[in-house]
OpenMM code with the backbone's topology and positions (N, CA, C; nanometers):
from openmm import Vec3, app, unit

residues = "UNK UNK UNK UNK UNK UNK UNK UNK UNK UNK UNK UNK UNK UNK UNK UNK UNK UNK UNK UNK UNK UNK UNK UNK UNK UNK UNK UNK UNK UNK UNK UNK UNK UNK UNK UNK UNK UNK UNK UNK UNK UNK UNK UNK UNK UNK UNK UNK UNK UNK UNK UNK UNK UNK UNK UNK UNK UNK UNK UNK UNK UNK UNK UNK UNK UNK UNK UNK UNK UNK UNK UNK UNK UNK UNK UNK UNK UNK UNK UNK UNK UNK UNK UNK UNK UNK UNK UNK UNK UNK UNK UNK UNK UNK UNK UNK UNK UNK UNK UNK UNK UNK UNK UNK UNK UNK UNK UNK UNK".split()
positions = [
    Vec3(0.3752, -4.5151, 2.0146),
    Vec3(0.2738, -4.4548, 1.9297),
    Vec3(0.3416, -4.3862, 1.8128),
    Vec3(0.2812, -4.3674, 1.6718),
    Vec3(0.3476, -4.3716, 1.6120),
    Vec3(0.3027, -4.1609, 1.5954),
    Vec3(0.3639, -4.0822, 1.5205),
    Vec3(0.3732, -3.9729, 1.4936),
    Vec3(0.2413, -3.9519, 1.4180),
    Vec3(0.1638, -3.8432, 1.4463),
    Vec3(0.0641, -3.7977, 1.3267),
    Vec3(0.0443, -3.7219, 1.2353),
    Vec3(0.0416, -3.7562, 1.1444),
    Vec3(0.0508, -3.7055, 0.9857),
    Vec3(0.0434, -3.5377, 1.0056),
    Vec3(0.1859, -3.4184, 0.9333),
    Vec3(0.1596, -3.3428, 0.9887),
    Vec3(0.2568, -3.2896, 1.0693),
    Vec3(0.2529, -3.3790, 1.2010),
    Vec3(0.3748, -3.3384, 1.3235),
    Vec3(0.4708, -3.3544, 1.3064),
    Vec3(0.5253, -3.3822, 1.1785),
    Vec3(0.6786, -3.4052, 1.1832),
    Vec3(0.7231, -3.2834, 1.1800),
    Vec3(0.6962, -3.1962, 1.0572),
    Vec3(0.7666, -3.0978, 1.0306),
    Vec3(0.6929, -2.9219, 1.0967),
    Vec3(0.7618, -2.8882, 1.0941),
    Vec3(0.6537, -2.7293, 1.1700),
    Vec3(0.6687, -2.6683, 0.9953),
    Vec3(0.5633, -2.5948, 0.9938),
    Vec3(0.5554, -2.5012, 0.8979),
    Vec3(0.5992, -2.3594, 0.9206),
    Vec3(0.6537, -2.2689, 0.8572),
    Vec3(0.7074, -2.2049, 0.8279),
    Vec3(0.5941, -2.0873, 0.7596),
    Vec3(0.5679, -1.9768, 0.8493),
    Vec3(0.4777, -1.8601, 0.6842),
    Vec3(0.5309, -1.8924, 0.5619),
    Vec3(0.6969, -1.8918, 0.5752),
    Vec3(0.7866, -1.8985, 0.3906),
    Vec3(0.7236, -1.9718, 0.3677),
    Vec3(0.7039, -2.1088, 0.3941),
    Vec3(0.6758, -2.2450, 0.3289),
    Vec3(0.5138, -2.2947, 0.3276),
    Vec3(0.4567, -2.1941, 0.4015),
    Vec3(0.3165, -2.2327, 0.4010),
    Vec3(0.2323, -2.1774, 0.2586),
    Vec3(0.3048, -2.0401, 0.2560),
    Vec3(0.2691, -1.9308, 0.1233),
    Vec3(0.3045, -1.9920, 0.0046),
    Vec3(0.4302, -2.0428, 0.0081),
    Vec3(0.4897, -2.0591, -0.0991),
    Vec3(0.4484, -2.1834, -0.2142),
    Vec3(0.3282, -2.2691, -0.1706),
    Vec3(0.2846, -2.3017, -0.2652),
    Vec3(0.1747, -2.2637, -0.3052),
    Vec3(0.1319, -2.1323, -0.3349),
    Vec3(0.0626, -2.0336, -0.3779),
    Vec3(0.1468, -2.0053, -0.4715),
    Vec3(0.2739, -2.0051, -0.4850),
    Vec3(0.3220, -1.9140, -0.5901),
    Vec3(0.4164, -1.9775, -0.6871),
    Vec3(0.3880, -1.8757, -0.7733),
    Vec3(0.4711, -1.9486, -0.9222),
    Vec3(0.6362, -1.9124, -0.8961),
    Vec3(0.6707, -1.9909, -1.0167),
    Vec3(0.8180, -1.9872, -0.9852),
    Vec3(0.8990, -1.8663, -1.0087),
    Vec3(0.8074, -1.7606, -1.0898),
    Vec3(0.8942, -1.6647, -1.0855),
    Vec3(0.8953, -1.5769, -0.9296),
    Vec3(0.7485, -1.5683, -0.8722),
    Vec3(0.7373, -1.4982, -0.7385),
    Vec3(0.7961, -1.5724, -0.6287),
    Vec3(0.8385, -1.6756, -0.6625),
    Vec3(0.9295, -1.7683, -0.5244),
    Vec3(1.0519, -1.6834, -0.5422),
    Vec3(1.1359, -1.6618, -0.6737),
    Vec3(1.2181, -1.5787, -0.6977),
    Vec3(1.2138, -1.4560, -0.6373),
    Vec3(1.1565, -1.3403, -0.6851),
    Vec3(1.1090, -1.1854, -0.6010),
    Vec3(1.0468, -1.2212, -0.4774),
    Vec3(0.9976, -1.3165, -0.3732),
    Vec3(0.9849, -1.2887, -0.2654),
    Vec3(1.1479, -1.3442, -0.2531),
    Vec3(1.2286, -1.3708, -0.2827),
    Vec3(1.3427, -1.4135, -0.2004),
    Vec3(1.4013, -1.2595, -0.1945),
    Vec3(1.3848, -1.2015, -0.2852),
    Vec3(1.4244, -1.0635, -0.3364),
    Vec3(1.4051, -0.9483, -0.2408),
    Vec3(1.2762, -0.9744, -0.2478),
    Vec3(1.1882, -0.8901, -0.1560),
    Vec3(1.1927, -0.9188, 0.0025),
    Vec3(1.2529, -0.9900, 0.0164),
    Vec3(1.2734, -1.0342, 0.1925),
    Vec3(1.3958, -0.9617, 0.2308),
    Vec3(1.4799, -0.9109, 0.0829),
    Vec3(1.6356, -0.8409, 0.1454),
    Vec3(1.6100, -0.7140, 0.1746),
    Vec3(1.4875, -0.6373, 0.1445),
    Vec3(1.4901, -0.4833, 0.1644),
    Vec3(1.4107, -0.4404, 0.2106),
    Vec3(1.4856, -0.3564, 0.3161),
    Vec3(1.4488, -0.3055, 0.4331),
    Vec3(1.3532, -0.1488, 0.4008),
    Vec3(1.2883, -0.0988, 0.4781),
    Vec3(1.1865, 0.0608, 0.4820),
    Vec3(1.0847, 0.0442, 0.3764),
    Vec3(1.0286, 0.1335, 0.3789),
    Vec3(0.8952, 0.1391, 0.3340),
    Vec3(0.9188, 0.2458, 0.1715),
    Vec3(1.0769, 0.3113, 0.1652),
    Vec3(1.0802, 0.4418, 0.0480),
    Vec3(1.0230, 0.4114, -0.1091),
    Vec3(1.0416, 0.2424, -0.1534),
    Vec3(1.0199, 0.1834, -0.2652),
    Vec3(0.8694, 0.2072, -0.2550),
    Vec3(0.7950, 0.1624, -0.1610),
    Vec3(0.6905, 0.1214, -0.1532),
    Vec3(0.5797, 0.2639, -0.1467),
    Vec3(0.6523, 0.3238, -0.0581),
    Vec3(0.5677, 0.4531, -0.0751),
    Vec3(0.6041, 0.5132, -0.1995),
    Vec3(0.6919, 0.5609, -0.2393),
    Vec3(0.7385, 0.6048, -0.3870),
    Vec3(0.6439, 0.5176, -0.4641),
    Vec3(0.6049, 0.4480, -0.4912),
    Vec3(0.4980, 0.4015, -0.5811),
    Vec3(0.3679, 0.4049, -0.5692),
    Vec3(0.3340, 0.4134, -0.4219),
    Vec3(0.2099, 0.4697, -0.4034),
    Vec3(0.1879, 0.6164, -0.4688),
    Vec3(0.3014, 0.6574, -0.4006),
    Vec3(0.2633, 0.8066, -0.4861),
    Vec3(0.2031, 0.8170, -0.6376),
    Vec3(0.3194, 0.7241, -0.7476),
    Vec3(0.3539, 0.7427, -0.8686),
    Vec3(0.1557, 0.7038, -0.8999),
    Vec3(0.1096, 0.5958, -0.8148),
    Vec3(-0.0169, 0.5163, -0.8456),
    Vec3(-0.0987, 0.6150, -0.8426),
    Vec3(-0.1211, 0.7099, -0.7012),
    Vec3(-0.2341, 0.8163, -0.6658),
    Vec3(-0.2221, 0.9531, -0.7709),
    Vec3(-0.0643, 0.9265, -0.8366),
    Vec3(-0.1325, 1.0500, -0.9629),
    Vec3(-0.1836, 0.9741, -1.0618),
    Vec3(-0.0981, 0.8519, -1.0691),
    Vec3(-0.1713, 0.8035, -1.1836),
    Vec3(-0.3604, 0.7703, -1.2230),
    Vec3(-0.3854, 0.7691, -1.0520),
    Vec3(-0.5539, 0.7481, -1.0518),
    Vec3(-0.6016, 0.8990, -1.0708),
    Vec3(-0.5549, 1.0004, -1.0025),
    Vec3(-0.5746, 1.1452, -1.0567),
    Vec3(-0.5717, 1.1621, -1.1954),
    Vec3(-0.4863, 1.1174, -1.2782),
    Vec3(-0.4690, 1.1776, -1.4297),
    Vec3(-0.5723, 1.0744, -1.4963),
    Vec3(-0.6182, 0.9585, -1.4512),
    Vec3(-0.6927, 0.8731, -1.5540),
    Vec3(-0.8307, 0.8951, -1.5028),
    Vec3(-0.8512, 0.9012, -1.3493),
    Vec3(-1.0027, 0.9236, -1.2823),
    Vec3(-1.0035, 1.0029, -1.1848),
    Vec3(-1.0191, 1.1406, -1.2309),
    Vec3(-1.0325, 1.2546, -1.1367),
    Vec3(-1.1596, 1.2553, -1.0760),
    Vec3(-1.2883, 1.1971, -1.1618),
    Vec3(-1.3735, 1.1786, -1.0767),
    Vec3(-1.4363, 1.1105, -0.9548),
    Vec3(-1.3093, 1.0184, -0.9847),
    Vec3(-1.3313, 0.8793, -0.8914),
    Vec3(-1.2833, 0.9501, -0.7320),
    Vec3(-1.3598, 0.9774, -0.6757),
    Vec3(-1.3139, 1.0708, -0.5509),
    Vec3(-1.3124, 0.8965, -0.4506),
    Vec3(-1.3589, 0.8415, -0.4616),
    Vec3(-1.3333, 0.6976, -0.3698),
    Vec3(-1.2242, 0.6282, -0.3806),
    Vec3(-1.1773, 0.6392, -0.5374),
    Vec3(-1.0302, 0.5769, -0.5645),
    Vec3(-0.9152, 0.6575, -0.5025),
    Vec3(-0.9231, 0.7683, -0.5311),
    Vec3(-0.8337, 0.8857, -0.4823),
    Vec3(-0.8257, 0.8747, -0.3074),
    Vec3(-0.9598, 0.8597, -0.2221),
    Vec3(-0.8993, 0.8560, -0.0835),
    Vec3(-0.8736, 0.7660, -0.0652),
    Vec3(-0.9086, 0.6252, -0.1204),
    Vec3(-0.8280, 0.5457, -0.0931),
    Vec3(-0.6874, 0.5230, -0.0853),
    Vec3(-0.6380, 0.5438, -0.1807),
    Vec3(-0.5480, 0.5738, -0.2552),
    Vec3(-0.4679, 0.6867, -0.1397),
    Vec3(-0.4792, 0.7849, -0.0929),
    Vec3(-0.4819, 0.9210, -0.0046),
    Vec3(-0.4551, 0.7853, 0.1132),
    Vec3(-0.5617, 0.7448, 0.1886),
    Vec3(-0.5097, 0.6429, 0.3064),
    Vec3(-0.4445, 0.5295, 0.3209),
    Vec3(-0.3773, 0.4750, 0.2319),
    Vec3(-0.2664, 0.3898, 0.1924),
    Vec3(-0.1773, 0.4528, 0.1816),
    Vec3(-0.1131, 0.5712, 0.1241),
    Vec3(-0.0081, 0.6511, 0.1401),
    Vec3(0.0260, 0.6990, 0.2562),
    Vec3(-0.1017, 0.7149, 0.3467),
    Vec3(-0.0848, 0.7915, 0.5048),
    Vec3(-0.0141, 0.6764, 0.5623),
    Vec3(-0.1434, 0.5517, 0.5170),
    Vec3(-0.0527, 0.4689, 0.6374),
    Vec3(0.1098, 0.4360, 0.6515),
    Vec3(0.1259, 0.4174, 0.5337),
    Vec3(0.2590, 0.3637, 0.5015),
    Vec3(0.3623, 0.4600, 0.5509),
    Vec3(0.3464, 0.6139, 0.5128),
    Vec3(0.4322, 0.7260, 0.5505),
    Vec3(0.4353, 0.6869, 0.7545),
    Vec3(0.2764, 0.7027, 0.7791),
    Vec3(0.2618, 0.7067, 0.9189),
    Vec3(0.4027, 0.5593, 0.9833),
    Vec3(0.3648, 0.4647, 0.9200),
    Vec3(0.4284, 0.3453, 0.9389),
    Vec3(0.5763, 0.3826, 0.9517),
    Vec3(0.6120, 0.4386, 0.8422),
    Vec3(0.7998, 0.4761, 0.8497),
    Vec3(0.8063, 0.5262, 0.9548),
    Vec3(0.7196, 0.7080, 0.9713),
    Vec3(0.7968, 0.8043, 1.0537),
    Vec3(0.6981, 0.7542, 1.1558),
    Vec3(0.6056, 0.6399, 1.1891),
    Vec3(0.5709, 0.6441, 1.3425),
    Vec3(0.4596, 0.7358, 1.4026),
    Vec3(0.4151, 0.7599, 1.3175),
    Vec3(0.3724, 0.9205, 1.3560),
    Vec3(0.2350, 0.9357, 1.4241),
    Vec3(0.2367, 0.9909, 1.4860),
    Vec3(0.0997, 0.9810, 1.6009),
    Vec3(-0.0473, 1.0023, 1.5531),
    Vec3(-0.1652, 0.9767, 1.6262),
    Vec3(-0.2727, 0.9815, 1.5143),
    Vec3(-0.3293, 1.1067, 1.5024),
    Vec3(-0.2563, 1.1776, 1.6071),
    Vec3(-0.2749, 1.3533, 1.5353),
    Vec3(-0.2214, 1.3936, 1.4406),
    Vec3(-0.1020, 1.3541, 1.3959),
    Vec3(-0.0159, 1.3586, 1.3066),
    Vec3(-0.1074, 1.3093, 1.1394),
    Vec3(-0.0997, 1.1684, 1.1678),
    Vec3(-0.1682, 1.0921, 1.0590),
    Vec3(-0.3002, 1.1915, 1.0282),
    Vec3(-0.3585, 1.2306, 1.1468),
    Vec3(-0.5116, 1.3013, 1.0299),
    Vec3(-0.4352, 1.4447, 1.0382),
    Vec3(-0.3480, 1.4688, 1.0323),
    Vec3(-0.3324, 1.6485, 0.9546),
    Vec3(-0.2459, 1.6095, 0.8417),
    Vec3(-0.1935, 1.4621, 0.8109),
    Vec3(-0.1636, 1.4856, 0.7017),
    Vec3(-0.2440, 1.4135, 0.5772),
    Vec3(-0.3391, 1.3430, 0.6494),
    Vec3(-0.4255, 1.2741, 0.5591),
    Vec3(-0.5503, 1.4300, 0.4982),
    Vec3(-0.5502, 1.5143, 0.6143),
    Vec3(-0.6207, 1.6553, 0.5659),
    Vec3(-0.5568, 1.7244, 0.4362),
    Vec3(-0.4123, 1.7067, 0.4685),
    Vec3(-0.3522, 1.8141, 0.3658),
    Vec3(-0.3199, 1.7299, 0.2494),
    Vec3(-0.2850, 1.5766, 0.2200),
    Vec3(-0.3228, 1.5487, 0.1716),
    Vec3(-0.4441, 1.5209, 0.0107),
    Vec3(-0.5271, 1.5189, 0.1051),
    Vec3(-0.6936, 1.5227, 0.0744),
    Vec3(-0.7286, 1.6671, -0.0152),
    Vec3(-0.6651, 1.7709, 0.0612),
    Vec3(-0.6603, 1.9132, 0.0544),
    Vec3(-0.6260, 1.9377, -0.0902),
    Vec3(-0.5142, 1.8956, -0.1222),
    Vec3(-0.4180, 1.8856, -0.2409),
    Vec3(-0.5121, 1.7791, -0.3883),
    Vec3(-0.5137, 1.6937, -0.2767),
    Vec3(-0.6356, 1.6260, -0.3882),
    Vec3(-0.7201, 1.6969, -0.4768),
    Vec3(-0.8189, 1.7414, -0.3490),
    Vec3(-0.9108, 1.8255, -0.4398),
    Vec3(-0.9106, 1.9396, -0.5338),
    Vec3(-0.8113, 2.0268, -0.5039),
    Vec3(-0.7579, 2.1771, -0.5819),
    Vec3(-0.6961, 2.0740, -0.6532),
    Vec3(-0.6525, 1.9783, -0.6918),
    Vec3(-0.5736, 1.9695, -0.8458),
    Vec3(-0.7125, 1.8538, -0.8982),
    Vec3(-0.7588, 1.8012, -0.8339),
    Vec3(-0.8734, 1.7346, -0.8970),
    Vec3(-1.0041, 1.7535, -0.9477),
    Vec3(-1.0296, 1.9405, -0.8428),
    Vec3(-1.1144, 2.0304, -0.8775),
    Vec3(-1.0801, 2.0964, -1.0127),
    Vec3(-0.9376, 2.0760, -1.0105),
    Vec3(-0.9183, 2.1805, -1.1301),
    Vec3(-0.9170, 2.0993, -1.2712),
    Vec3(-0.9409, 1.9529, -1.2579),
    Vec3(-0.8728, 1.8628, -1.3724),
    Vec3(-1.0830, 1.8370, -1.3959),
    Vec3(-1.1138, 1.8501, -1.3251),
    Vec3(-1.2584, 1.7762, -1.3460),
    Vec3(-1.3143, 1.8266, -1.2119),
    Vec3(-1.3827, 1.9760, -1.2811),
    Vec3(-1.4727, 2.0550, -1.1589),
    Vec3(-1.5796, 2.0015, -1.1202),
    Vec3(-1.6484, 1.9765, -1.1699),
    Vec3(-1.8246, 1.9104, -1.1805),
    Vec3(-1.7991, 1.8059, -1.0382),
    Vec3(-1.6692, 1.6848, -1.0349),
    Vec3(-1.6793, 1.6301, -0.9606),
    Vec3(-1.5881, 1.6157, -0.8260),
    Vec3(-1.5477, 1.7875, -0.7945),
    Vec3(-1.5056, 1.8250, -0.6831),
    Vec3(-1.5718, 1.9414, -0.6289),
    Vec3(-1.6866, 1.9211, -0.5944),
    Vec3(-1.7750, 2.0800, -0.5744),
    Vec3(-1.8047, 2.0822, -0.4181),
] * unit.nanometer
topology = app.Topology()
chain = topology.addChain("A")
for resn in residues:
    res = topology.addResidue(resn, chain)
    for name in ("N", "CA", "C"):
        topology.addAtom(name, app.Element.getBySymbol(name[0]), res)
């Protein structure tokens, strides 16, 4: 019997994704497969959640979002238990509002 179209080769996630992508991102995921932790990644979340603070203080939906993508990722590094994760997604949040109350009161009341 002969083989069916398909079964020859196994696919690979690399190789299944990868014709989704252009030739420069075949490049940076090769890039991006060498480095290890989460510090790049959270460091830019951060840089993003002021940046949504300084352009849309009112946007209180962008901001927790924004607020629970940073938790997770931190939670993700240090592991951190889900008591952990909501006291810092509180203080967080906390911080949010006193500098977002103070940038645009009307829409932190």
């Amino acid at each position: 019997m002969g083989m069916m179209a398909g079964q020859g080769k196994k696919r690979t996630p690399r190789n299944f994704y990868q014709a989704a992508l252009t030739e420069a991102e075949k490049l940076l995921l090769s890039e991006a497969e060498e480095m290890e932790g989460l510090d790049e990644e959270i460091a830019l979340l951060r840089l993003r959640l002021r940046q949504a603070l300084q352009e849309h203080p009112e946007n209180t939906e962008l901001l927790l979002k924004g607020v629970a993508m940073l938790v997770k990722a931190v939670a993700t590094k240090y592991r951190l238990s889900p008591a952990a994760k909501q006291n810092l997604t509180e203080a967080i949040t906390q911080v949010l509002k006193e500098v977002g109350g103070a940038l645009y009161p009307e829409g932190f009341e």
